[in-house]
BAMILO-111950 format. One record per residue (C-alpha): residue in three letters; x, y, z. Coordinates in steps of 0.02 Angstrom, whole numbers, plus 32768, in hexadecimal, padded with zeros to 4 digits. Layout:
residues N
ALAXYZ ...
END
This chain:
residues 527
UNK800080008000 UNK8095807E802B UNK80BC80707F6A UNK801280BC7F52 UNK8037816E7FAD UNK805D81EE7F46 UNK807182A77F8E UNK7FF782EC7F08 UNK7F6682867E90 UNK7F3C82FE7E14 UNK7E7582AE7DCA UNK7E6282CF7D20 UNK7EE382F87C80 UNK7E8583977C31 UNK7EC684437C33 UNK7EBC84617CDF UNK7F0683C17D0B UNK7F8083B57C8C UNK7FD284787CA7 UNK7FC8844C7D66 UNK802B83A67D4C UNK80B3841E7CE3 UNK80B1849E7D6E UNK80DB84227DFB UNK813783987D9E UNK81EA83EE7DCC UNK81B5840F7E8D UNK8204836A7EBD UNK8150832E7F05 UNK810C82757EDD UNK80A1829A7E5A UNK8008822C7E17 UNK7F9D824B7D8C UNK7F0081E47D74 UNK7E9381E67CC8 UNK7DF581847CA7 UNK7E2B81827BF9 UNK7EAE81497B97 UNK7F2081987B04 UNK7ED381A87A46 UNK7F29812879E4 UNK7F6F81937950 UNK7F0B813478C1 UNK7EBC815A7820 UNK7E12818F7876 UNK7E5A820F78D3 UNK7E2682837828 UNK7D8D82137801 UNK7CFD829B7818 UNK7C80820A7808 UNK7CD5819D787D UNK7CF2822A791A UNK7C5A82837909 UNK7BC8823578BB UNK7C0781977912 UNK7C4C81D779AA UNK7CF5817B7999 UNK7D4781B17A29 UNK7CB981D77A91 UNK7C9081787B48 UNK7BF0811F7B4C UNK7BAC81787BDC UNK7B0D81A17C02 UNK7AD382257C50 UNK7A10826F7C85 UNK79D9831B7C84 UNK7942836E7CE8 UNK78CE83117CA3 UNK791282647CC1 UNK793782497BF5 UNK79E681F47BD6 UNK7A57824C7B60 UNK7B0682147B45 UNK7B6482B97B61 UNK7BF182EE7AD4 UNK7C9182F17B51 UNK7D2A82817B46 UNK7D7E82227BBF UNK7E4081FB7B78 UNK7EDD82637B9C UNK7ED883067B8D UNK7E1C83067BAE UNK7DC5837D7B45 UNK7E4E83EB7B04 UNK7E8783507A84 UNK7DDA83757A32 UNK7DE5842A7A4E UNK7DED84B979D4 UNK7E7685087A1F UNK7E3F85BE7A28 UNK7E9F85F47ABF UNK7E2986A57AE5 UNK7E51871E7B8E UNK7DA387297BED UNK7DA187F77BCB UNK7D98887A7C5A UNK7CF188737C71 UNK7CD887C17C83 UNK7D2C87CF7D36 UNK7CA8884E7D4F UNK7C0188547D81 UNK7B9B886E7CC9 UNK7ADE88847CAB UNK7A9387FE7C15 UNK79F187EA7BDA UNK79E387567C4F UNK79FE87B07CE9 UNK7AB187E17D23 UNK7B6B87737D2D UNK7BC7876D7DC9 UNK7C7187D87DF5 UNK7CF187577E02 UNK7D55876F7EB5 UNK7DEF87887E5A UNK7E0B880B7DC9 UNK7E5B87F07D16 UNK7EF588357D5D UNK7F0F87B97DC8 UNK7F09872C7D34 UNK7F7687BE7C98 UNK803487637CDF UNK7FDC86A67CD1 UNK7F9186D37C31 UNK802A87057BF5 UNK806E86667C2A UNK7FEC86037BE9 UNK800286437B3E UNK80A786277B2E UNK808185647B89 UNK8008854C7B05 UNK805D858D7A60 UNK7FD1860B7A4F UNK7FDC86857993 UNK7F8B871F79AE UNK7F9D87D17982 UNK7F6688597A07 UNK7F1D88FA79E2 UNK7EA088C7796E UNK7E11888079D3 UNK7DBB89187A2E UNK7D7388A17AAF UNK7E36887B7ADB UNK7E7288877B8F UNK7F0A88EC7BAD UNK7FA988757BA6 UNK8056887C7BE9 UNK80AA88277B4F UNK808687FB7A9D UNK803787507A65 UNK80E086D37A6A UNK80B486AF79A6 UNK8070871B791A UNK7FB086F078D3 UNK7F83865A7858 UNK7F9D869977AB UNK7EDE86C8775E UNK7ED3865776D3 UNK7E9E86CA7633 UNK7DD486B77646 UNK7DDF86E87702 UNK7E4F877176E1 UNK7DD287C5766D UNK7D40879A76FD UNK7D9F8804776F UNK7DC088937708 UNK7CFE888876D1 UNK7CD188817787 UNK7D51891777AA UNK7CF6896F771F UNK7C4C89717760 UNK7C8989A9781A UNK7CCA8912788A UNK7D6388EB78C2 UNK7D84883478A6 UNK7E2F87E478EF UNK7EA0874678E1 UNK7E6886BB795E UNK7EC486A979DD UNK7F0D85F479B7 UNK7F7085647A16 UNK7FDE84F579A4 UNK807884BE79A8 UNK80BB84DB78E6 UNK81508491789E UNK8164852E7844 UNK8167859E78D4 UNK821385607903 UNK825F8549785F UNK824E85AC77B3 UNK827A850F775E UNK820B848C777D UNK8171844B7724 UNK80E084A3776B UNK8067844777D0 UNK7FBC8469777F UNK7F23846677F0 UNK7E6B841877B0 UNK7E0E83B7782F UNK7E18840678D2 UNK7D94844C7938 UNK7D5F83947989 UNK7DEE83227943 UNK7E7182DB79AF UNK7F1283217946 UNK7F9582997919 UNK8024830D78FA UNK80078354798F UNK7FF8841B793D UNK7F70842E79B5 UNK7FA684717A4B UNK7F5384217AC3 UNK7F5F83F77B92 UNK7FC183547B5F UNK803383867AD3 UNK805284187B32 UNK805C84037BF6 UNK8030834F7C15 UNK80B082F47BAE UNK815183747BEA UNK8112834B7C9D UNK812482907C8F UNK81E682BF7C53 UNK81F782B87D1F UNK8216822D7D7A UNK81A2823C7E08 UNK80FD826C7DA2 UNK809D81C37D8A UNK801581BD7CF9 UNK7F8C81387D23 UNK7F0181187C90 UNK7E6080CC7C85 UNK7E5081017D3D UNK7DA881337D6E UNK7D9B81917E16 UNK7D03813F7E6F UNK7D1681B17F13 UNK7D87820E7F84 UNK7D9981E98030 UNK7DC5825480BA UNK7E1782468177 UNK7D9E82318211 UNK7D7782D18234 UNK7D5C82FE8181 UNK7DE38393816C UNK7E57833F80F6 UNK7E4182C2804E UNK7EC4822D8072 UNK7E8881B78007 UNK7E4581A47F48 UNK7DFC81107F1F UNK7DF880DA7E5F UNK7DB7805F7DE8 UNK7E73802E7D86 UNK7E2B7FB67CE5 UNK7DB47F6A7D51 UNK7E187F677DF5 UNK7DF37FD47E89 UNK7E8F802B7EDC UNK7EB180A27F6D UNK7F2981297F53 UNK7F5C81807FF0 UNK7F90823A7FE9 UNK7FB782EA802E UNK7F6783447FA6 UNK7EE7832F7F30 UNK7EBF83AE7E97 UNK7E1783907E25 UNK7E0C83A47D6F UNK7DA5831B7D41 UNK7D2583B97CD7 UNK7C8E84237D21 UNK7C0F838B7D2B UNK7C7E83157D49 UNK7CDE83597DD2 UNK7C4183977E35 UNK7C0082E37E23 UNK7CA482A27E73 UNK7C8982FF7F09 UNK7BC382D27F16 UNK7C0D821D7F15 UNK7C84822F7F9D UNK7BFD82558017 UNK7C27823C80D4 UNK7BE882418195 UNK7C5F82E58183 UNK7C17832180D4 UNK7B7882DE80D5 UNK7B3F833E8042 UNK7BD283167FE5 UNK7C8D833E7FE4 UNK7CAB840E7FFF UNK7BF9842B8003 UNK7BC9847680AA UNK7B8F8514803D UNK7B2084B27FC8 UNK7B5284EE7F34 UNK7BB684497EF3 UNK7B6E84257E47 UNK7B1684DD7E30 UNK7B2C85707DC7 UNK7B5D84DF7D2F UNK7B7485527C86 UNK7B9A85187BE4 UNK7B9A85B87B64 UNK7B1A85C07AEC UNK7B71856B7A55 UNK7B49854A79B2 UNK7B6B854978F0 UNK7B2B85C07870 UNK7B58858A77BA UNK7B5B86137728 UNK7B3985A87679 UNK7B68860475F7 UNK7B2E85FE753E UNK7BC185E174F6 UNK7C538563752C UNK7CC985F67567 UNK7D018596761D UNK7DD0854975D8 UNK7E0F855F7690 UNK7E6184C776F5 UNK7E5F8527778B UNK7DDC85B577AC UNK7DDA85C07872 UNK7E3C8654787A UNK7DC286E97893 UNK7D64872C7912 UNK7CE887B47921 UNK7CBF87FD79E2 UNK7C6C88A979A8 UNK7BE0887379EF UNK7C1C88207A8A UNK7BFE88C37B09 UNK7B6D88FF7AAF UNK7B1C89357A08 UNK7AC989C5799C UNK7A23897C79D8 UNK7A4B89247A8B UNK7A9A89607B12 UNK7AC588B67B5D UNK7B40884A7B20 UNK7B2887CD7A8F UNK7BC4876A7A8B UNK7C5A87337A0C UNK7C6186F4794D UNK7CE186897924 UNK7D0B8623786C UNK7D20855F78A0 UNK7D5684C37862 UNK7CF7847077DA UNK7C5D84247804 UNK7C57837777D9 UNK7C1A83347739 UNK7B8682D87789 UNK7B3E838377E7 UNK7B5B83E4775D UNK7AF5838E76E9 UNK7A76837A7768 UNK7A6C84397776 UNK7A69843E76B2 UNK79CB83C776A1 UNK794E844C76A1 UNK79CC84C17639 UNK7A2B848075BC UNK79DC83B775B2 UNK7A3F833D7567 UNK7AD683B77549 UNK7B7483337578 UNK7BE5836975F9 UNK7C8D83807581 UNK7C1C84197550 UNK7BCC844E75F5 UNK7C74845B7639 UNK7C9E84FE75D6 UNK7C03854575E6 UNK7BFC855876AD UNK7C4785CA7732 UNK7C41858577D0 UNK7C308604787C UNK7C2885D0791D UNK7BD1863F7992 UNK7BD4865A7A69 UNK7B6A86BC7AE3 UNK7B7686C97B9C UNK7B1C86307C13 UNK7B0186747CB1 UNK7B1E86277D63 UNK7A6B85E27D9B UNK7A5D85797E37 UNK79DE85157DDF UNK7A4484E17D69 UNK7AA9844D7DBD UNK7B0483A67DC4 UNK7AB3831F7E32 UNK7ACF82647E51 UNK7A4681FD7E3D UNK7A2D81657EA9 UNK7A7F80EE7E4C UNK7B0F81657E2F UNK7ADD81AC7D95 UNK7B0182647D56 UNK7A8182C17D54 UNK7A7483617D04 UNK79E884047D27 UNK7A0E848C7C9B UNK799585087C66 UNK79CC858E7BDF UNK79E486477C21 UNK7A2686E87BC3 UNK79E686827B22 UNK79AC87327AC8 UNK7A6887577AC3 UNK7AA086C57A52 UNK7A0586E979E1 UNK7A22879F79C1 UNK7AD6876579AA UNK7AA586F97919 UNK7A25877478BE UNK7ADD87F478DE UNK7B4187837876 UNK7AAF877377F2 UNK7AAA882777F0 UNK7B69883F77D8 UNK7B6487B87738 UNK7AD588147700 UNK7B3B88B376FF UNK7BE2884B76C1 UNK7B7687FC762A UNK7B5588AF75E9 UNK7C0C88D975E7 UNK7C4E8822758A UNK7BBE87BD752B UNK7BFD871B755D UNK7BAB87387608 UNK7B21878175C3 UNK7A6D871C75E8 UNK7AC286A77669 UNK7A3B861E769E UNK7A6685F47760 UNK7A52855177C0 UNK7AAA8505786A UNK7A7E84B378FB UNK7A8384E779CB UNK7ACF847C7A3B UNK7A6D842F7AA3 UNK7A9983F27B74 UNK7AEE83557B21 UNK7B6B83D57AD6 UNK7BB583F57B8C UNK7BF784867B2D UNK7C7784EE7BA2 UNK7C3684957C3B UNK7C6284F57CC2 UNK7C3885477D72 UNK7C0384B37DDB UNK7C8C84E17E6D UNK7C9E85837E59 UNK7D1885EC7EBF UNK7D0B86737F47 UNK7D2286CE7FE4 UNK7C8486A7803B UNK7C6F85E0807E UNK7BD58604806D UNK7BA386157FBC UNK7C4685BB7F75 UNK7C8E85307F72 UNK7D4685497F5D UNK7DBC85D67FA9 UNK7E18865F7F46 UNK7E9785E87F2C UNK7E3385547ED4 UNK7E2E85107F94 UNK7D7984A87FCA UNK7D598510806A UNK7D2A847C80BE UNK7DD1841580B5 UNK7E7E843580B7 UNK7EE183E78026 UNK7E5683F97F95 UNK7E60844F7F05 UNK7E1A84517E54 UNK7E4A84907DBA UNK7DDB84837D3D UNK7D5884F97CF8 UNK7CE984C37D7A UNK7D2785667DE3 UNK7CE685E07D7C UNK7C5F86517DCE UNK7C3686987D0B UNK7C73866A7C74 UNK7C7587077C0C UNK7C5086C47B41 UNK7CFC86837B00 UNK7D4B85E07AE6 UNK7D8285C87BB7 UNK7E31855B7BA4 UNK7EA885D97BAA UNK7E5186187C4D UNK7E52855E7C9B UNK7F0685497C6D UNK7F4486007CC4 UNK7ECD85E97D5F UNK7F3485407D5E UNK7FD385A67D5B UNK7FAA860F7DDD UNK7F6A85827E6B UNK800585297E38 UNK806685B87E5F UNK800B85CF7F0E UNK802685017F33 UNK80DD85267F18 UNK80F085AC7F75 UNK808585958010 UNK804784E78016 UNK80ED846B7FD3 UNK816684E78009 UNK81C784EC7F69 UNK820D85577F19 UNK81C0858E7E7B UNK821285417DCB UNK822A85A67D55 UNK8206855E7CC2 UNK821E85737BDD UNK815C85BB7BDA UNK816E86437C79 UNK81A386EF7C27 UNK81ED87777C68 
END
């Protein structure tokens, strides 16, 4: 059993748990990491659009029920890396405001405890962790910043190029996305350039993507003393008698149950999942569940308002491998005819052959894909969720997750879409070949578990949070968690990059005044 103690289990391989395990690798501490996953193999489906998302590929066969008791199998991803290997990589700053308190149409978001200039030096960090290409000065929703992007935009390939000029043209101010990926060509002038296609929901087997394993996971296995343990499902964590401290985490390892014994356990298993873990670990101490003396384990769930609006053009016009490389946040404080905020317009990925001709049924029947392709712009859109207690993660009595999510702030992500309407409208009379776009796309639904986040969220008050400033449960002395679950708002971008510098920072504060060691500096800090 004494081979089994480790001074710090780190639950779950995602951003947060991943940029934690780089932080602390070089402390000198006993380090485990336990996934319920396992890796991607690095086959031919990794690009098959069927294969990963029509049929789900690399998707767990969970199932999960929402309010209403109806099962839905929710589109997450258990494996190494977590999410992030299925990511799209845009690595966005929350903006000032987002740490603020902000009025929607849904009622108002919370001030987060801590302000954004608390997070600008792990931002900075986390950019440079996480390869991110970027340009500043261009986006006017863009927080002030201490130091440039680490690497200069994606290139516009020629068709996006003239969008943004068109979109300049008629008033906006669209900018470069802010991207992670890890380029051949960044380092050298004379290599063959690595040349992106599927992305946005593909595990990547060159490993361009920059994601929590390429990136921090797989650097912070380079140490001796960091342990990676897959296919490990965390059942439960138990605590001492009196219920102050975790010392134990009991697992399912490929159908075996083990105790691990620790000093220090840190939580990134994602939103649900992590608020679930605790529910589980219920005790005479914690009767309610683990850290939950406040109640509000499971609540305030958000998942952004997410979805896909496709422009079909009339002509085949669409030649670009790569078009996620724009973004449009006019609208995200406000607009000409809202004074709330609507949210942010992004290009994506591709959408798959099989949902694009099932958006084209009822406009161009029985065109073939080959031809479809070229004639479809593909924007991804996100407004604001806002924290509800209503809106929760529960066990159900045979252990099942259980999800209660209701919609808020909806009237944001609808004006948002009639916005981007209106600016192709305007675009179309400028260049014909966006003239008389027909539009079609699809919401996601609670199955999406898109952006989950907020379940644990962080505060001063014991009473109406459940962690401490520090990503601490108030009720226990050696917890932490470092997912998105923390968030008390999640403002309406793409929340990695703010997982992976909160991640930064608590690793910083373990260092410093919990393992008494001093900080390593390491090839991603900057000056």
């Amino acid at each position: 059993m004494m081979n089994n103690h480790y001074d710090i289990v780190i639950i779950g391989t995602g951003t947060g748990g991943s940029t934690m395990a780089y932080k602390l690798a070089a402390s000198g501490k006993k380090i485990l990491i336990l996934e319920r996953g396992g890796f991607i193999p690095k086959e031919k489906e990794n690009w098959d659009a069927h294969e990963v998302v029509t049929q789900g590929r690399y998707r767990p066969n969970d199932i999960w029920y929402d309010q209403d008791d109806k099962p839905f199998k929710p589109f997450i991803h258990y494996n190494v890396g977590g999410n992030s290997k299925m990511y799209g990589a845009a690595m966005f700053r929350f903006r000032e405001s987002d740490f603020e308190e902000v009025q929607h149409f849904g009622g108002r978001s919370p001030a987060w405890p801590l302000p954004y200039g608390v997070y600008e030096p792990y931002y900075t960090q986390a950019e440079a962790m996480y390869s991110v290409h970027g340009k500043r000065g261009v986006d006017p929703t863009e927080p002030w910043a201490n130091n440039e992007y680490p690497l200069p935009p994606l290139s516009y390939e020629p068709l996006i190029q003239e969008l943004n000029a068109k979109l300049e043209q008629v008033g906006l101010r669209p900018f470069p996305l802010p991207m992670g990926i890890k380029l051949p060509q960044d380092l050298s002038k004379t290599e063959a350039p690595v040349m992106l296609e599927n992305f946005d929901g593909f595990p990547d087997p060159t490993d361009s993507k920059a994601d929590g394993q390429v990136m921090a996971l797989r650097p912070a296995l380079q140490h001796k003393q960091v342990t990676l343990v897959t296919h490990a499902r965390v059942q439960k964590l138990e605590t001492n008698a009196s219920g102050t401290r975790v010392t134990k985490v009991i697992a399912e390892v490929k159908g075996e149950q083990i105790e691990y014994h620790t000093e220090l356990v840190i939580v990134a298993c994602g939103a649900v999942n992590s608020a679930a873990l605790l529910l589980r670990s219920a005790n005479d101490k914690h009767p309610n569940g683990l850290a939950n003396s406040s109640g509000q384990v499971g609540r305030n769930l958000m998942l952004h308002h997410n979805g896909s609006l496709v422009a079909f053009t009339k002509e085949p016009v669409n030649d670009c491998v790569f078009q996620k490389s724009l973004g449009l946040a006019d609208f995200y404080h406000n607009a000409d005819d809202s004074e709330f905020p609507l949210g942010e317009i992004q290009l994506m990925g591709r959408n798959d052959p099989d949902t694009i001709l099932w958006l084209a049924e009822k406009i161009y029947p029985g065109v073939p894909y080959s031809q479809l392709k070229q004639m479809t712009l593909d924007f991804w859109l996100t407004a604001e969720d806002l924290p509800s207690p209503e809106n929760r993660v529960t066990i159900t009595n045979d252990g099942h997750i259980k999800v209660y999510y209701y919609r808020n702030n909806y009237p944001a992500y609808e004006r948002l879409k009639e916005k981007l309407k209106q600016v192709m409208r305007k675009v179309g009379e400028l260049d014909n070949r966006f003239k008389d776009i027909q539009w079609a796309g699809y919401d996601l639904d609670i199955s999406g578990m898109s952006h989950q986040n907020g379940t644990l969220r962080f505060g001063a008050d014991p009473r109406s949070s459940v962690l401490d400033l520090n990503c601490k449960a108030h009720d226990l002395d050696n917890l932490y968690v470092v997912d998105a679950s923390f968030f008390p708002s999640c403002g309406a971008f793409n929340p990695s990059l703010t997982i992976a510098a909160n991640a930064l920072r608590v690793g910083d504060h373990l260092l410093q005044n919990v393992l008494n060691t001093v900080p390593v500096e390491n090839e991603f800090q900057t000056a």
